[in-house]
N, C-alpha and C positions, 0 to 999 in steps of 0.2 A: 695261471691261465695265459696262453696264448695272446697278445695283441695282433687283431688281425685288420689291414690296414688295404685300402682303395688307394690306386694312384691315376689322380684325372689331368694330362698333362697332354698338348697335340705335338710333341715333340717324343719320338720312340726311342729316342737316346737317352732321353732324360728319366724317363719311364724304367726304361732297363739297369737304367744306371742307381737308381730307388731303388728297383725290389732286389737287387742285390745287395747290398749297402743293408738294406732293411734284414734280410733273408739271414744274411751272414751273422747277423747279433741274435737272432731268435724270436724276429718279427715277422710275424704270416703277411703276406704280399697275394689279397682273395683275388682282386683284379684289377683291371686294369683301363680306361677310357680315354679314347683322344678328342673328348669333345664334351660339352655339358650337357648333349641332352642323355651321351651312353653316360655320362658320369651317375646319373640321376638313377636311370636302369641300373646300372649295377649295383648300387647301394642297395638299393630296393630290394634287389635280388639278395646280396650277400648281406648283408646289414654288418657292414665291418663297425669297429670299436673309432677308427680315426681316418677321414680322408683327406690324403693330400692333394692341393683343389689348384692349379694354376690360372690364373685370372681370363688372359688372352688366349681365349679357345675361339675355331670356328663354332659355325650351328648354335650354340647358346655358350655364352661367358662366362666365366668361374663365379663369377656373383649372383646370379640369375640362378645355377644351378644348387649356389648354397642356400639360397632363399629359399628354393624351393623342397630341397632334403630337410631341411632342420624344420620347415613348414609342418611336416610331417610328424601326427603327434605317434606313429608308430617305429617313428627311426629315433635311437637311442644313440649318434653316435658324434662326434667331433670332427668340426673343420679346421686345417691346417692351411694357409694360403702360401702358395708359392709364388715367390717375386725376384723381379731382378735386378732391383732397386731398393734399398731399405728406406727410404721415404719415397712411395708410391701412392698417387692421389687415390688409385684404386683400392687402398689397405684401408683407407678408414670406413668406406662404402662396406669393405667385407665386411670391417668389423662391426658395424651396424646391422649385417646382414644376417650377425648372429655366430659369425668365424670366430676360433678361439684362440688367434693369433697369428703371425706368419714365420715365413722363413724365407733366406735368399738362395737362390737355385743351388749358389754356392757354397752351400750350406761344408763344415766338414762331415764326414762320414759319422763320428760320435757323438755329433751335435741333434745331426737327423735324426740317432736314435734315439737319444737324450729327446729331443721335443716329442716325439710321438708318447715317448712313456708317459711322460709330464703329465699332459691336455688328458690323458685315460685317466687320473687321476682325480680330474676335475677341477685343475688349475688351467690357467692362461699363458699363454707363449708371449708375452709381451716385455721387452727389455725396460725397464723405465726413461733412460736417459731417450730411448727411440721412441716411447709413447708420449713422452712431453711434446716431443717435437713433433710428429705426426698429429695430436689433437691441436696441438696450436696454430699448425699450417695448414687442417684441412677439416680440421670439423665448423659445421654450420652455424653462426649464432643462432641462437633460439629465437628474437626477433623474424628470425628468415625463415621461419618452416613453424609448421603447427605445433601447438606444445601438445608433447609426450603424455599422456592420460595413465600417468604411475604419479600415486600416491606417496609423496613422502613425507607428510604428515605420522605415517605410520610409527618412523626415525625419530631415537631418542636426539636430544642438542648434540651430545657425543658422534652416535653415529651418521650424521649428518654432519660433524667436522670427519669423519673419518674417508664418509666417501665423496667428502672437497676434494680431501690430498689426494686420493684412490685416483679422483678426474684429473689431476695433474698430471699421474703418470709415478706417484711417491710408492717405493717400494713397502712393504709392511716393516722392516725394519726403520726406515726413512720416516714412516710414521708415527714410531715409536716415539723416536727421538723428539717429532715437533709437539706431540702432544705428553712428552715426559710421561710415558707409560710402559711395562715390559710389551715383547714384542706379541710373547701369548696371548696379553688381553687385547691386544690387537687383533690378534688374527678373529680370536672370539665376536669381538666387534662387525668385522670382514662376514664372518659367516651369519650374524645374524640379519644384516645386511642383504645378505645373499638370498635368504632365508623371508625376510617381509616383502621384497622388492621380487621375489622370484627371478632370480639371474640366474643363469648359469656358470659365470665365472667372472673375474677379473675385468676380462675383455668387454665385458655387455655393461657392469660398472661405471667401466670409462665414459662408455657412448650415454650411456645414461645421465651419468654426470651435466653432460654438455647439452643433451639435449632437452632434457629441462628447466636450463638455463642456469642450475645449481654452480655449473661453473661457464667460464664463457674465456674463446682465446686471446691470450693477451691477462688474463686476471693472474696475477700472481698473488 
């Protein structure tokens, strides 16, 4: 099946320069938005598999607009954030806002595609060595903001050391190694995780992690 994919960006170069890129490997490009409130519209309309969401839109902001599509318990589909900076304060907001990771404008051509497959998959677009250092620079202590009303009581001792390292930013291989286990019963771990806590990926994980205080920046 087809991946069919929203490009929300107020820049028409950059737009053009996607669905081509996109088009050319054998990914549907349904449409197109230079602003968050068309972004919202067309999703709506087209209910693509993945959009890519750029942050700094006039009329409504790429975060406001992801809030609002993933809000939606009728849209089924993944946010990609576009940035131009690989540590942008605005990425961890996205990723709080439910995003399933970003990319930088300057993405190469096989990397774009590579990401969009990814995230349809129902993984996360997140580098680890870039999500250490984005949660540690910009996520909020829990102190600072209301504690998060998810249950992790639910979490065996195991998978509450599992989604520690997960809030670091530690890849499933990476966690493998710190808790001497293969990488499968890791992943297994990961998905039940996913599964008690209802996350939808990696990315929501992280935010998780942090915001109920399970990790906090600066804890190694």
């Amino acid at each position: 099946m087809t991946t069919r994919v929203v490009i929300a960006d107020d820049q028409a170069l950059v737009r053009t320069g996607f669905r081509m890129i996109l088009n050319a490997r054998g990914i549907e490009v349904v449409g197109e938005a230079a602003d968050g409130v068309e972004a919202v519209d067309v999703v709506r309309r087209q209910r693509p598999d993945v959009v890519l969401m750029d942050i700094r839109m006039p009329t409504m902001d790429g975060l406001e607009a992801t809030r609002r599509i993933l809000a939606e318990p009728s849209i089924d589909c993944r946010v990609l954030i576009l940035t131009t900076f690989d540590v942008d304060r605005y990425v961890y907001a996205a990723l709080a806002a439910g995003a399933s990771g970003f990319l930088l404008k300057d993405v190469t051509p096989e990397h774009l595609a590579a990401a969009v497959r990814l995230v349809t998959t129902g993984d996360a677009l997140l580098a680890p060595s870039i999500t250490r250092r984005l949660v540690e620079r910009f996520a909020i202590p829990a102190a600072a903001q209301p504690a998060v009303h998810r249950d992790l009581t639910a979490l065996t001792p195991r998978e509450l050391e599992v989604l520690t390292l997960l809030g670091h930013g530690l890849s499933n291989a990476e966690v493998a190694t710190e808790l001497t286990l293969s990488e499968a019963t890791v992943k297994t771990h990961v998905a039940r995780i996913f599964a008690k806590l209802t996350l939808r990926d990696r990315a929501q994980a992280v935010v998780l992690a942090y915001e109920t205080g399970l990790v906090t920046p600066g804890d190694h």
